[in-house]
N, C-alpha and C positions, 0 to 999 in steps of 0.2 A: 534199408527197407525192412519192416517187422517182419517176422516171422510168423506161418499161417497160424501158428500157436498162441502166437500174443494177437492177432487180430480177432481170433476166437475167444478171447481173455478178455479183449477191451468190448468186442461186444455184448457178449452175455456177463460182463460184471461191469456194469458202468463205471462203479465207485474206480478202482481201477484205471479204467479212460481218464475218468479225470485228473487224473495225477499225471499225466503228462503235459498239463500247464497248471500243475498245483503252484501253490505261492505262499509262502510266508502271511501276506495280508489271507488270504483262503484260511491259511490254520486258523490267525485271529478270529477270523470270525466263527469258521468252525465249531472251535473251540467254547466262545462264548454262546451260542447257540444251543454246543451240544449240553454244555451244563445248567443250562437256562431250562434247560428242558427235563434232563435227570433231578431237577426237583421239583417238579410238578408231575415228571415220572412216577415216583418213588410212592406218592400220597395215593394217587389214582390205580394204579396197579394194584396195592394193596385193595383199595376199596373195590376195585372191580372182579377180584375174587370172592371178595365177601358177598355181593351179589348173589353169586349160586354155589355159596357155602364152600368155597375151596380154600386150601390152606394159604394165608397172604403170604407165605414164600414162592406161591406157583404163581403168583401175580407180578413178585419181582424178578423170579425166574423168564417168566414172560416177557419182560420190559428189558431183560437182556439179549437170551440168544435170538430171539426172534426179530426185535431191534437190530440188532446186529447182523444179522444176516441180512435180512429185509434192506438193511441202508443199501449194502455192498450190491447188491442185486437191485435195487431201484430203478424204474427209470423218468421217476421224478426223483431232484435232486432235494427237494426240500423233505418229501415226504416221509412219516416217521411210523413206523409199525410197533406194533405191541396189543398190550390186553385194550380193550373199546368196551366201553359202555353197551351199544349195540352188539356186540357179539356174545357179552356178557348177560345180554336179559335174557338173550336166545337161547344159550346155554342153559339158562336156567328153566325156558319152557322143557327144551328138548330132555335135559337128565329128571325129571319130574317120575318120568315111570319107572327110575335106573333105582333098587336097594341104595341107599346110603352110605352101605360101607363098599359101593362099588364106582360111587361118582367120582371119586380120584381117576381111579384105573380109566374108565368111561369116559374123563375131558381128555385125558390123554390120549386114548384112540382117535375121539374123534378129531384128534388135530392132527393125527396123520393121516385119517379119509378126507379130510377138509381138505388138506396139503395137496393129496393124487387127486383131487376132484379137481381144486383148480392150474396142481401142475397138465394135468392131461387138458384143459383149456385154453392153455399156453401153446400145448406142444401142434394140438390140432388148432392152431391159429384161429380160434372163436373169439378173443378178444375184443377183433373189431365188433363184433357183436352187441357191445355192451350200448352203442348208440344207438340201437332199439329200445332199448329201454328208458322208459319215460323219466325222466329226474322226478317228477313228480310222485316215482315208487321211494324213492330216497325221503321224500318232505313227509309223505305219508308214514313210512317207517318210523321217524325219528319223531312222530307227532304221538304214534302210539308208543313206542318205545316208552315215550319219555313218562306219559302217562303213568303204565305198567312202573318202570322204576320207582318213582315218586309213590305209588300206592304201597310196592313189594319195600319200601323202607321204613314207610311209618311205622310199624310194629316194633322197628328197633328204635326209630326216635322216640316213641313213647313208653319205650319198656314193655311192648305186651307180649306175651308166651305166642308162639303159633299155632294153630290148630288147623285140624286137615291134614286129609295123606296126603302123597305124592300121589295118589289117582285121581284125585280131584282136580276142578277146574279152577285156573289161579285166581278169578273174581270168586268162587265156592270159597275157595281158604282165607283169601282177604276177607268177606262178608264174617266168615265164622271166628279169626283172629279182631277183628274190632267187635265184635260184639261179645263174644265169650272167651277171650284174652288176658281179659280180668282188665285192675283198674291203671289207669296212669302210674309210671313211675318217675315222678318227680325229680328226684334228683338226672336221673338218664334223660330225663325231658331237660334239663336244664342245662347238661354237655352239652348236648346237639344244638340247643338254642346260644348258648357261646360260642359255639365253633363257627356258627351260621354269624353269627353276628362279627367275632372275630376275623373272619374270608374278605367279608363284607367291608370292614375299615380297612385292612391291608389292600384291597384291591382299591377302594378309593384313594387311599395315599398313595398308590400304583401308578393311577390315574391322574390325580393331581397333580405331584409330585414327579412325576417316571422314575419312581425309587428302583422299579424291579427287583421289588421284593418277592418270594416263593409263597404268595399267599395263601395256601390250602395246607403247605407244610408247616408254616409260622401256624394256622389258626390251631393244626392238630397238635401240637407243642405246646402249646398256649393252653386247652385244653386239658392236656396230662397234666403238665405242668399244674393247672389249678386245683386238679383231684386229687392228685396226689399231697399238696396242700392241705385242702380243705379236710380227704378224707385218708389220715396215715394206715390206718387202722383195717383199712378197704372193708368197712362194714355198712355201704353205703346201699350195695347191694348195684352198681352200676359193674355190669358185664366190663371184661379187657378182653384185648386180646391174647391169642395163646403167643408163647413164646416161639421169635423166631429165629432159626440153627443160623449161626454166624460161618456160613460155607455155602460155595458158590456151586451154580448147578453143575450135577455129575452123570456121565452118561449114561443111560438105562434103556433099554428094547423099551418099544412099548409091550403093553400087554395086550393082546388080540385074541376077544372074545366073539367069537363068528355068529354065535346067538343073538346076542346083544346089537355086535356091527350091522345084523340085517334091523333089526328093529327102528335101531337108530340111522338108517342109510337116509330116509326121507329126509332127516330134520338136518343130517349131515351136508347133502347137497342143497338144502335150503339156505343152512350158515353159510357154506362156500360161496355160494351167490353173491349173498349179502355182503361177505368182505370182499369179494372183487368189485360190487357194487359201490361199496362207500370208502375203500383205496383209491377208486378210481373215480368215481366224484370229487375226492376231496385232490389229487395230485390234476385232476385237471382246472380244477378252481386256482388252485395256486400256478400255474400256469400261464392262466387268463392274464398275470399281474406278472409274470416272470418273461412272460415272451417264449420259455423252453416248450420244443417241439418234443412232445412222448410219444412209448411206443406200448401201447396196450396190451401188444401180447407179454412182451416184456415185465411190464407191470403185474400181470397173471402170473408169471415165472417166477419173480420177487415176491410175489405172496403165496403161491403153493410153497416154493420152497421153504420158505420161511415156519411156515405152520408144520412143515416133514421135521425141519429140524428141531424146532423145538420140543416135538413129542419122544425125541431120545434124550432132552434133558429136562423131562417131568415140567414140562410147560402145557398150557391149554389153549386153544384156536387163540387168533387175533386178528389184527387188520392195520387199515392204516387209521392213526389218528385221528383226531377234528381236532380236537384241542392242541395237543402236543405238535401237530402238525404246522396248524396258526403261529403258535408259539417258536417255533422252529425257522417259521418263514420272515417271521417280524423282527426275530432276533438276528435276523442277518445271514441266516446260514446261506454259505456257497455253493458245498458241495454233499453229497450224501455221507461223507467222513462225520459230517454233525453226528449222524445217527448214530454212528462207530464209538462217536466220545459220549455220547447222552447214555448208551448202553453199559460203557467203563464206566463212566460217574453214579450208575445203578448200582454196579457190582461193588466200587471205592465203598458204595454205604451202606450195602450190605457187612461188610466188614469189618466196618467202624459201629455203628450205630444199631444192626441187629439183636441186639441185648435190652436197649430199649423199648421194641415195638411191643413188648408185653405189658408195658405202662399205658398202652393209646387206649382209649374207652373204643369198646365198639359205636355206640351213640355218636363219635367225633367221625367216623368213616361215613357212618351214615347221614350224617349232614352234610357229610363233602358230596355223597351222591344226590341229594335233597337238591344243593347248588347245580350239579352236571344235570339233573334232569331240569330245570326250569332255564338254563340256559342251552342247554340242545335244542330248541327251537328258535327260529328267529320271526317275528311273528309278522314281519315284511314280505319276507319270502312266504308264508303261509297265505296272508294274503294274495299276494302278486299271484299264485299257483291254482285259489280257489277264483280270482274274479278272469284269469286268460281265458280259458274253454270249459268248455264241459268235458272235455275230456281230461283235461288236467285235474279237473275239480274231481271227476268221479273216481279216479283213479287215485287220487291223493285220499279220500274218503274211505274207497272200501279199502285202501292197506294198511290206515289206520284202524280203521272197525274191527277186518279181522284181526290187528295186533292184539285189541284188547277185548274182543268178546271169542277168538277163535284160538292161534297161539302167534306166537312172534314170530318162529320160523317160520308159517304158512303163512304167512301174510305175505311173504316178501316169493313164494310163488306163486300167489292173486295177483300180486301184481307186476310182475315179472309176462304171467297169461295176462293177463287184462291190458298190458305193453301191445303183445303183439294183435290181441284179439285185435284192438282198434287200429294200430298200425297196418295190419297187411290190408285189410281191407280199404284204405287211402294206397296201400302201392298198387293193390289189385285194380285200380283203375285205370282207363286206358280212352287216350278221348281220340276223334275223327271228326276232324270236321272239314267240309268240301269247300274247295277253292275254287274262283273264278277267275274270267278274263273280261276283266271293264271294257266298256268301249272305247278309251284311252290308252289299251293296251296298257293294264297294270295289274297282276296277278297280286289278288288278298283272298282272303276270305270272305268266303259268300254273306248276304246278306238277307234279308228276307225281301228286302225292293227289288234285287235282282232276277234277270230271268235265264232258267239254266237251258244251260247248251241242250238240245236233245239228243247230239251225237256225241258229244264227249263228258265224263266226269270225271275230273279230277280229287282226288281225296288225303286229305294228310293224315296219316296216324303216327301220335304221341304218346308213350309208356314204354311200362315194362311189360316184354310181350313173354311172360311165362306164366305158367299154368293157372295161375291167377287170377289173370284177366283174360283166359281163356272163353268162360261164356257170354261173357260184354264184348268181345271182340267178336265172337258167332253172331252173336244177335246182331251188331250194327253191319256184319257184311251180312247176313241173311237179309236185312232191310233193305240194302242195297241192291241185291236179285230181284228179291221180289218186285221194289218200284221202277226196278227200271224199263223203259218204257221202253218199246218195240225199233225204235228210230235207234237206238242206243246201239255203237260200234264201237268207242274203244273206253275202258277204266284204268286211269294213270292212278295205282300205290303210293301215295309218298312215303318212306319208309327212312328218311332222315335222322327223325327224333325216335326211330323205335328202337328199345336198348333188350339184350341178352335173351335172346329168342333163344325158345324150347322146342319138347315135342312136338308137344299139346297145342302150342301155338302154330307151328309149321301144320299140322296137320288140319286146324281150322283153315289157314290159308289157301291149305292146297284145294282142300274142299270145296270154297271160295271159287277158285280158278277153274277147275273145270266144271261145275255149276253155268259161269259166265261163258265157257268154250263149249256147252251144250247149245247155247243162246245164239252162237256165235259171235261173240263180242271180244273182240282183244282184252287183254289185261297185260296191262307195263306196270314194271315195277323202279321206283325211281330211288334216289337217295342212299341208294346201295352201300352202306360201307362193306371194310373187309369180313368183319366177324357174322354182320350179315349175310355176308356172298358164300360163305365157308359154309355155312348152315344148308344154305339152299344147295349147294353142292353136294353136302352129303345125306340129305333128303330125297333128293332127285327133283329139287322145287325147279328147279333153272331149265334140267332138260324137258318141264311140263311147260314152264311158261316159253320158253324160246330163247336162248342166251342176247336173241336179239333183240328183247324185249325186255333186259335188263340194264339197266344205265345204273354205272357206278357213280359214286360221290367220291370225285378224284381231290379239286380242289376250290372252287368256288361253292358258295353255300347251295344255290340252286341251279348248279351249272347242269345237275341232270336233270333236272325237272323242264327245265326250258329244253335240252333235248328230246327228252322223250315228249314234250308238245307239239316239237319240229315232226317229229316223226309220227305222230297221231294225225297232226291237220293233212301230212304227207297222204297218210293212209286213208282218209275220211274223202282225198280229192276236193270235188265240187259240193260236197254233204255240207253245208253251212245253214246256218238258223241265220236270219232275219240280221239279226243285231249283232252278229260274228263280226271281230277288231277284224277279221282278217281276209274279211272279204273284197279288200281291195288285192290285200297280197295274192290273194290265188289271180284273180284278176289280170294283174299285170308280171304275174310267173315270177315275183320277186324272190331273195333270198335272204330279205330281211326279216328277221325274226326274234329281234329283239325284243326284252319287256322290259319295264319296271317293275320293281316285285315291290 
C-alpha cells in the first residue's frame, strides 16, 4: 500500500502517477512527440521573445524550465507550456512604460507575480471558476492579438526604423513607424518573403506527403542559409541576430522592484488570467478528443508554478501552447513525459547549434510570426461565435476592440467583466410558477383555461435562491400577498428545484411567511431537501412556519408535495370550489389521495 507521501506525490505531480503504468510503447511515443515538438519549439520561442524585445535565449530558456516543470505538474497529459504568442503581445503592451534597460529585470518579476497570482488560484480552489468565463473571451482575444502582432511585425518585415516612445499608444507608433520609418528595405523585404514562402512549401509537403518535416525551422535555415550566400560580406544591411551563449539556464533570484511591481500589478493579474485562460482552453479541447478527465485547479498549480520557476532561471511569463500543444497531441504523445523530452531536446540544441542563431536574419523571425498570426485564428470558430448569441457576438467584439484600440492585457478583463456581467444576471433568475389540480386529478402546471382553487395555492419555485435573485423572488411572493383573495387558507412552497439558499433569500422568505400568518393563511413548505432544511434550522424559518408544516423530500420526486396537499385539503375540511377533484373524496371520508402528476 503507498505511502501517504507517494500518494501526495502522485497527486500533485501527475507526470509521476503516470509512470506507474508507463510502458516501453508510452516512451515511443513520448519520445517521438517530445522531439517533434522541440523543433517547432526552438523557432517559436526565439520569435516569441523577439516580440517584446527580449533576448532569444530567454525564449529558449522559456521553452525549457517552464516546459518542464509545467509537463510534470500538468493535468493534461497532452499539454505543453512555454513562451505563447499571446502572453508575448501582452507582454509587450504591459513593459511599454518599463525604461528599456529595465525590460529584462521587469519580464522576469513579472513571471513570478504571474506564478503567485495563479499559484494562490490554485491553492484557493477558483479554478472551477474558469467555466464562467465565456470562450468567446478566448476567440476575442486571439482575434485582436493576432491583429496587434501582424501590425507590431511589419516594421521588421519591411525594414522600417520604429518611431514612438514607450508612452505612446501602440496604433500611435505603428501610424508614425509606417509613415516616417523611412522607405522599404528590400533586401529584408525579401528574407521574410522567402521564409514565408519557404514555411509554406514544407508545410504543403507536410501535408501531402506526411513527411513531418520541422517546417518553420527548415524555412529559418533556408533563409540564413541563402543570405549568407547571397550576402558574405553582410553589407546588405539586413539586421541578425545577436549572438546566442551556448549554456543552459542558471539559477538567479529574481529582481524585485516594488515600485515598478505596483505599477505593473494590473497588467500582471491580467497576463495571469489569460494563461490560465488559454492553458485551460487549449488542455480542455484536447480532452474533448482524449476522453481524460482534468482537474483545473490542478492545472492552475502547473501553471503558477511553472512561471515561479522559471523566473529563478531568467525566463519570462508563459502558458500553455496552441500550436505546440496540437503538435504534441497529433504526434501521439501518451503521457506528460513528452514535455520532459520536448524541454531536453530544447536544451540538446541549445548546445549544439547556439553559435548559429547569430546568422538567422531577424526578417526570417518575423515572418515566422507573420505565419502564427494569420493562423491563430480559425475563421469557423469566429464565425460559429459571432452568428450563436448576441451575447457571444458582443463579447467576442468588444475583447477584440479593446486588444486593439485599448491594450492586450485589459481586454482580457473586459472580458473576463463582460463574462460575468451577462452571466450572473441569467443565474440571478428565479422562476415560480403555480400548479394545479385538474379535474382528473393530475397535478401540472396551471394554465390560463384553468380556474384556480380560491382556497388553496400551490407554487413551485426553481433557481438559485441567493442574493441574486433576491428582488425577483420579493416581487413574485409580494404579488402573491397582495392577490390573494380573502377565501385563501393555505400556500403550499415547492421548494424541490430551489438550490443554495442564502441570507438574503431566507430572509425575503420569512418576510413572506408571516405577511401570509398576519392574513391568517397557512404556509407549507414542501420539497424539502437536507441542505434546505439545515438553513431553515439555523434561521429559525421552521420554528416560524411549524415543523409541521414542513414536508421533507425523502425519496420519491413529489412524494412531499402530495403530502402536504393531503394535509391542506385535511385542513381546508369542507372549504372546496365548485370544480375541486376532490369533492367526492371529502364526501365519502376517503383516504384516497392519490395523483398523477
Amino acid at each position: 500500500m503507498p505511502s501517504p507521501f507517494l500518494n501526495s506525490l502522485y497527486r500533485y505531480v501527475p507526470a509521476i502517477d503516470s509512470l506507474r503504468t508507463y510502458s516501453l510503447v508510452h516512451f515511443k511515443r513520448d519520445m517521438f512527440a517530445g522531439l517533434t515538438v522541440a523543433a517547432v519549439a526552438v523557432p517559436q520561442a526565439m520569435a516569441y521573445a523577439s516580440i517584446f524585445h527580449m533576448p532569444v535565449e530567454m525564449g529558449l530558456y522559456t521553452a525549457i524550465v517552464m516546459t518542464a516543470v509545467g509537463a510534470l505538474l500538468d493535468s493534461s497529459k497532452q499539454l505543453i507550456n512555454g513562451p505563447t504568442n499571446a502572453i508575448s503581445i501582452a507582454m509587450l503592451s504591459a513593459l511599454a512604460i518599463v525604461p528599456e534597460e529595465q525590460r529584462v529585470s521587469a519580464a522576469i518579476m513579472m513571471a513570478f507575480f504571474i506564478g503567485l497570482i495563479q499559484t494562490a488560484i490554485a491553492l484557493l480552489r477558483f479554478g472551477d471558476l474558469s467555466r464562467y468565463i465565456s470562450h468567446a473571451v478566448i476567440v476575442g482575444f486571439t482575434l485582436g492579438a493576432s491583429v496587434l502582432l501582424l501590425m507590431d511585425q511589419l516594421k521588421n518585415v519591411f525594414g522600417l526604423k520604429a518611431q514612438g516612445s514607450e508612452h505612446d499608444h501602440f496604433l500611435v507608433r505603428f501610424w508614425s513607424t509606417m509613415t516616417g520609418g523611412g522607405d522599404i528595405h528590400w533586401p529584408t523585404a525579401g528574407i521574410a518573403f522567402l521564409t514565408i514562402f519557404a514555411a509554406l512549401l514544407f508545410r504543403f509537403i507536410n501535408t501531402r506527403y506526411k513527411a513531418g518535416l520541422p517546417e518553420l525551422l527548415l524555412a529559418i535555415a533556408l533563409a540564413a542559409t541563402v543570405l549568407a550566400l547571397v550576402d558574405p560580406g553582410k553589407t546588405s544591411g539586413v539586421k541578425l541576430q545577436l549572438a546566442v551563449p551556448r549554456q543552459l539556464p542558471s539559477f538567479q533570484l529574481p529582481e524585485i522592484d516594488w515600485v515598478l511591481a505596483r505599477n505593473l500589478s494590473s497588467s500582471a493579474a491580467a497576463i495571469a488570467f489569460l494563461g490560465l485562460l488559454e492553458a485551460m482552453a487549449m488542455s480542455k479541447s484536447i480532452a474533448t478528443k482524449t476522453g481524460q478527465k482534468l482537474d483545473m485547479n490542478q492545472q492552475c498549480l502547473s501553471e503558477g508554478l511553472a512561471n515561479i520557476a522559471g523566473s529563478f532561471f531568467r525566463c519570462f511569463p508563459g502558458s500553455g501552447s496552441l500550436t505546440r500543444s496540437y503538435i504534441n497531441h497529433t504526434s501521439g504523445a501518451a503521457t506528460q513525459w513528452s514535455g520532459v523530452i520536448s524541454a531536453l531536446g530544447v536544451a540538446a540544441t541549445i548546445l549544439v547549434f547556439a553559435p548559429f542563431a547569430q546568422y538567422i536574419p531577424k526578417a526570417a523571425l518575423a515572418a515566422v510570426l507573420i505565419l502564427t498570426a494569420s493562423r491563430m485564428n480559425d475563421f469557423k470558430t469566429l464565425r460559429y461565435y459571432f452568428n450563436a448569441t448576441k451575447f457571444d457576438r458582443w463579447i467576442m467584439i468588444a475583447t477584440a476592440l479593446t486588444a486593439i484600440l485599448v491594450s492586450i492585457e485589459f481586454c482580457i478583463l473586459i472580458g473576463v467583466f463582460l463574462s460575468f456581467a451577462f452571466y450572473v444576471p441569467r443565474a440571478a433568475k428565479i422562476k415560480m410558477n403555480e400548479l394545479t389540480v385538474t379535474s382528473d386529478r393530475v397535478i401540472r402546471e396551471i394554465v390560463s383555461t384553468d380556474v384556480r382553487c380560491s382556497f388553496l395555492r400551490v407554487l413551485n419555485i426553481e433557481g438559485e435562491m441567493f442574493f441574486g435573485c433576491a428582488p425577483e423572488l420579493e416581487r413574485q411572493l409580494d404579488s402573491i400577498v397582495e392577490e390573494s383573495p380573502d377565501t385563501l387558507k393555505v400556500v403550499i412552497l415547492r421548494l424541490k428545484r430551489a438550490n443554495n439558499p442564502d441570507a438574503v433569500c431566507m430572509d425575503v422568505l420569512e418576510r413572506f411567511v408571516l405577511k401570509m400568518q398576519q392574513k391568517k393563511i397557512v404556509v407549507m413548505l414542501s420539497g424539502i431537501r437536507a441542505e434546505m432544511a439545515q438553513t431553515f434550522a439555523n434561521v429559525g424559518i421552521d420554528r416560524i412556519v411549524g415543523p409541521e408544516n414542513i414536508f421533507r423530500e425523502e425519496s420519491e420526486i413529489w412524494a412531499s408535495t402530495v403530502t402536504s396537499m393531503k394535509k391542506a385539503y385535511a385542513l381546508l375540511g369542507n372549504c372546496r370550489c365548485d370544480h375541486c377533484p376532490n369533492q367526492s373524496i371529502a364526501k365519502e371520508e376517503r383516504g384516497d389521495w392519490s395523483y398523477m402528476i
